[in-house]
MIGUGU-770280 format. One record per residue (C-alpha): residue in one letter; x negated, y negated, z. Coordinates in steps of 0.25 Angstrom, whole numbers, plus 5000, padded with zeros to 4 digits. Layout:
N
aXYZ ...
% end
This chain:
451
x514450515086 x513550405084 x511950435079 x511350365091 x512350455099 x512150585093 x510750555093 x510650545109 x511450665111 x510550755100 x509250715109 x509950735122 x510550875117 x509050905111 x508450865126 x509350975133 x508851085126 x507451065129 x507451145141 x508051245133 x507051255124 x505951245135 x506351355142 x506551445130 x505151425124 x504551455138 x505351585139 x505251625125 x503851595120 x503051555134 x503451685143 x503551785134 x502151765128 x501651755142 x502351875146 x502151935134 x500651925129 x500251875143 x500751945152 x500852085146 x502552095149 x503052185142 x503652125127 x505052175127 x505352135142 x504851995139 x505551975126 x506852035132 x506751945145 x506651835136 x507751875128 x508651925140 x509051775141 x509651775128 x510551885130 x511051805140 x511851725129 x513251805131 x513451695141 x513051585132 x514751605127 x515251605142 x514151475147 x514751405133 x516251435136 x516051395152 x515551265148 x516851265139 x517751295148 x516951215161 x516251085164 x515651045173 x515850895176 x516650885163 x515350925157 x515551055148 x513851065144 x512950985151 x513251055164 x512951195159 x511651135150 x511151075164 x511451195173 x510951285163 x509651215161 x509151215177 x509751365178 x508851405167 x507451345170 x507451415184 x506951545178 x505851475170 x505151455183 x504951615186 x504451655172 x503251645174 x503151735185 x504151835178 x503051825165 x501951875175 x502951995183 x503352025167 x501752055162 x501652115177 x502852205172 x503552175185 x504952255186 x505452125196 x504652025187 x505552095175 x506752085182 x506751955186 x506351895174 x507651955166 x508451885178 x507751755176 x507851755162 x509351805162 x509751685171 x508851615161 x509751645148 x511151625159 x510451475159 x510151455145 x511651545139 x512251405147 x511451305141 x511351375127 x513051365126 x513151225134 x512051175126 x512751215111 x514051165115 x513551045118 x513051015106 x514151075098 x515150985108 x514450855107 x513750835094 x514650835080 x514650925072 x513950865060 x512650815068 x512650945075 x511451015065 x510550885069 x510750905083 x510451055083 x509151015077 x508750935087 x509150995100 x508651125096 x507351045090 x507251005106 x507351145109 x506351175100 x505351055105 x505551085119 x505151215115 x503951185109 x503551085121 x503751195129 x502551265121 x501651155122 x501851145138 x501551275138 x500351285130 x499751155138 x500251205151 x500051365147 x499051375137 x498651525143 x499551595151 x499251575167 x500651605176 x500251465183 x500251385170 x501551485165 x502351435178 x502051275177 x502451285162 x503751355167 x503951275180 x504351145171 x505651205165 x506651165173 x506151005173 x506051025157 x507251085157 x508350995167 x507650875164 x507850885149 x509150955150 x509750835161 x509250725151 x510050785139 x511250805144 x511450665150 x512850595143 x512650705132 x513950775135 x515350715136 x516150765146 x517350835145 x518850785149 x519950875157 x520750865144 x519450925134 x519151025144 x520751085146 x520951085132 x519651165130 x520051265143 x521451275135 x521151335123 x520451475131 x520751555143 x520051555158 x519851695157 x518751685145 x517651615157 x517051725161 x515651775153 x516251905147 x517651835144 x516951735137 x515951845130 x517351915125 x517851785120 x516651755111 x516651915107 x517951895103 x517851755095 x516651815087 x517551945085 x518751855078 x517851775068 x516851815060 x516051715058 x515851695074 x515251825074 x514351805062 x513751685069 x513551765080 x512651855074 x511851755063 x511451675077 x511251805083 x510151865074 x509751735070 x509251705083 x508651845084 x507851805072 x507351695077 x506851725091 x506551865089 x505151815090 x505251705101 x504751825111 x503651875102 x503051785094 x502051725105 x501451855108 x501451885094 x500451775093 x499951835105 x499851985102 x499551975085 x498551865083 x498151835097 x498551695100 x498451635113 x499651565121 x499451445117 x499451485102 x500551555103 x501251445110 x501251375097 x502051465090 x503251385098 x502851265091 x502651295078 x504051355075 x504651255084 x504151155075 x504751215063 x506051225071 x506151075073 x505751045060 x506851125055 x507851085063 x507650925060 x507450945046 x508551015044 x509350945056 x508950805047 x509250865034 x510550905037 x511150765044 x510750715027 x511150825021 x512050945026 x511751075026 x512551195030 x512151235043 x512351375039 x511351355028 x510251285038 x510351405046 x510251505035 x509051425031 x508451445045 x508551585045 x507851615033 x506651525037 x506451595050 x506651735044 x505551675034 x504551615045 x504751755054 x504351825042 x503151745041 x502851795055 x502951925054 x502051905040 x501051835051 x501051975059 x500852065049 x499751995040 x498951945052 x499051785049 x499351705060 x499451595051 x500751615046 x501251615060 x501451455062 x502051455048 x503251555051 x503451505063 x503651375057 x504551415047 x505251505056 x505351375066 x505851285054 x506851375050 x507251405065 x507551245063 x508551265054 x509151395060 x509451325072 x510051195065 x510951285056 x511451385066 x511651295079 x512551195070 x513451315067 x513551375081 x513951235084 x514951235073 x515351365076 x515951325089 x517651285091 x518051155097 x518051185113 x517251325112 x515951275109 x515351325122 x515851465119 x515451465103 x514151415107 x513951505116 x514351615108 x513151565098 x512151545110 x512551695115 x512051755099 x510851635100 x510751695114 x510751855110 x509851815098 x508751775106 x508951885117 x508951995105 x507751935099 x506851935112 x507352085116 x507052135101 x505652055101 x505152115112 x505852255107 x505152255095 x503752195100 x503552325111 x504152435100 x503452375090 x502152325096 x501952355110 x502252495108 x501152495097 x502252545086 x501552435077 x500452335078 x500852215084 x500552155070 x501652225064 x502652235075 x502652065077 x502852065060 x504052165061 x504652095071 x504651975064 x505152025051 x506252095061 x506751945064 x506651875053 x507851995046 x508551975060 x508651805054 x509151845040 x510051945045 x510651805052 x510651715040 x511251835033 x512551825045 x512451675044 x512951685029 x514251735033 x514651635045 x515551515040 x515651395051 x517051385044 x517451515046 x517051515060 x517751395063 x519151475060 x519151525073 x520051425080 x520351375094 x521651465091 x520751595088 x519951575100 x521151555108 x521551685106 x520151755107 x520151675122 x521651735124 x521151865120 x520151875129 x520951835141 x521951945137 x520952045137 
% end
């Protein structure tokens, strides 16, 4: 693949996952803290509603093989990125009503919002899995680590531009000003979407797609058949399994305090909305900083991506640290500091670990093998938000312990939950992994069609 080429398709992949990462910052950083420290909703119902999406992720498997096994227009991604883009911006539009029935501690305010946010995570499983496999199908192997970088640097930007929207159209909460911020989803998110994935993707010829369907059984289509089939693989190797749960607590490391750390600002040392706000852009920055230094570092001089990630997970246990430090000896000071480390190193956490899911992956399976990653990515983030808001009313609304001392220990509980993952990370072998063949996965697929 040519530079000129490889560079077009890097910026179009990067522009698809802007909504994406528009929609996240808005539901992870904008409502909770409004539902949160605004609105008086209770902690753990929040932080669970926003992680409920997440545990949505056992369909990112059947989503990833169901764009395997069946295109649309000879198109096995883009249609599935597209549909999953419009489906997912629809229930934007309602939160900021749900936030206000939420602070109103509405039992129908409750109900709908775990329905909206549900269909929401149904949306995102689909374009998590299409979105992975594209990259893994159409991008080679060895510029794969730069591309990561910058579609997840997109993520990222969109991300922080969804904060500065926010604070220019939001700067204290009013449910008016909430609902124009929310009402500009679906443009940001199709338009974006629409433009990236124009020419990006091949299509795929009756031949491709027959040999693909050959090598596994119909019956493996439905959501728990193809659940039983990834069971299974992770069951007969290893080192599938141990990737598993290194991205699994991983992720719970690093998003544990997604749902908390606005209304810590909030709750601890005061800080108004706008303030708070800021706290996307400083690790947000670190991140991209991370992920091109090391995305350019790498394209002259190779690194293990196993070692990249292994860096990234002591920095961010190192800037969460920090944090907890800036909890319990009052210093708001060393807040943007950790952030920024924990940002940076979240750089090279992403970098490292995406490039080995991407390798991690068998000829013809990379929606199912991505998916499977996407479904741990998926139950991380879903683990993460339940436990923050757990800990936040036992420890702290309940009045166990000064909110001081309750933000510091969950912190300090995160930053173990990242070295327990680098600790995993050191037994997983790429090599390894790749000795389960299309032979082995034959006879999984035939297993589960026998049983």
């Amino acid at each position: 693949m040519s530079v000129l080429r490889l560079t077009i398709k890097t910026i179009q992949l990067a522009i698809t996952r802007v909504g994406a990462g528009w929609m996240f910052a808005l539901l992870t950083f904008n409502f909770n803290r409004v539902a949160i420290a605004d609105l008086k909703a209770v902690a753990v119902i929040v932080t669970s509603l926003i992680g409920l999406h997440h545990f949505i992720s056992f369909l990112y498997p059947y989503w990833g093989r169901l764009s395997d096994r069946h295109p649309i227009l000879n198109f096995r991604r883009s249609p599935y990125i597209l549909l999953s883009g419009l489906l997912a911006s629809v229930p934007m539009l309602f939160l900021p009503s749900i936030a206000v029935g939420l602070g109103q501690r509405s039992p129908v305010a409750t109900l709908l919002a775990f329905l909206l946010i549900g269909f929401f995570g149904m949306s995102m499983a689909m374009n998590g899995s299409s979105s992975n496999a594209l990259i893994a199908e159409i991008i080679p192997e060895k510029s794969r680590g730069g591309v990561v970088a910058v579609v997840w640097a997109a993520v990222i930007i969109s991300g922080i531009g969804s904060a500065i929207v926010s604070r220019v159209i939001m700067p204290h909460y009013t449910p008016e000003s909430m609902q124009q911020l929310y009402n500009l989803t679906p443009f940001i998110v199709l338009g974006t979407m629409f433009i990236g994935l124009i020419g990006v993707e091949p299509r795929i010829t009756k031949e491709q797609h027959a040999k693909f369907l050959a090598e596994q059984p119909h019956e493996t289509d439905s959501p728990l058949g193809t659940l039983r089939v990834a069971a299974r693989l992770m069951s007969t190797n290893a080192q599938a399994r141990s990737f598993f749960f290194y991205v699994l607590l991983g992720i719970m490391g690093i998003f544990l305090q997604d749902a908390i750390l606005e209304p810590y600002g909030a709750m601890v040392f005061g800080m108004p909305q706008g303030e708070t706000a800021a706290f996307q852009q400083v690790w947000g920055a670190g991140a991209l900083l991370g992920m091109f230094g090391i995305g350019a570092f790498s394209n002259f001089f190779p690194v293990a991506k196993k070692t990249i990630a292994t860096i990234g997970g002591v920095g961010i246990a190192l800037g969460l640290s920090t944090i907890a430090a800036s909890s319990l000896i009052h210093q708001a000071s060393l807040i943007t500091p950790g952030l920024f480390l924990v940002g940076l190193a979240i750089g090279f956490f992403n970098v490292g670990s995406l490039s080995m899911m991407m390798e991690m992956t068998i000829e013809g399976q990379a929606g199912l093998y991505m998916g499977m990653w996407g479904m741990a990515q998926g139950l991380g983030n879903g683990l993460a938000n339940v436990a923050s808001g757990a800990l936040l009313s036992l420890l702290v609304e309940s009045g166990f312990v000064s909110a001081t001392v309750g933000y510091a220990l969950i912190f300090g509980f995160e930053a173990l939950l990242m070295v327990s993952a680098v600790v995993i990370l050191r037994g997983v072998s790429v090599q390894q992994f790749k000795g389960l063949t299309h032979q082995d996965i034959g006879t999984v697929l035939a297993m589960d069609a026998a049983g």
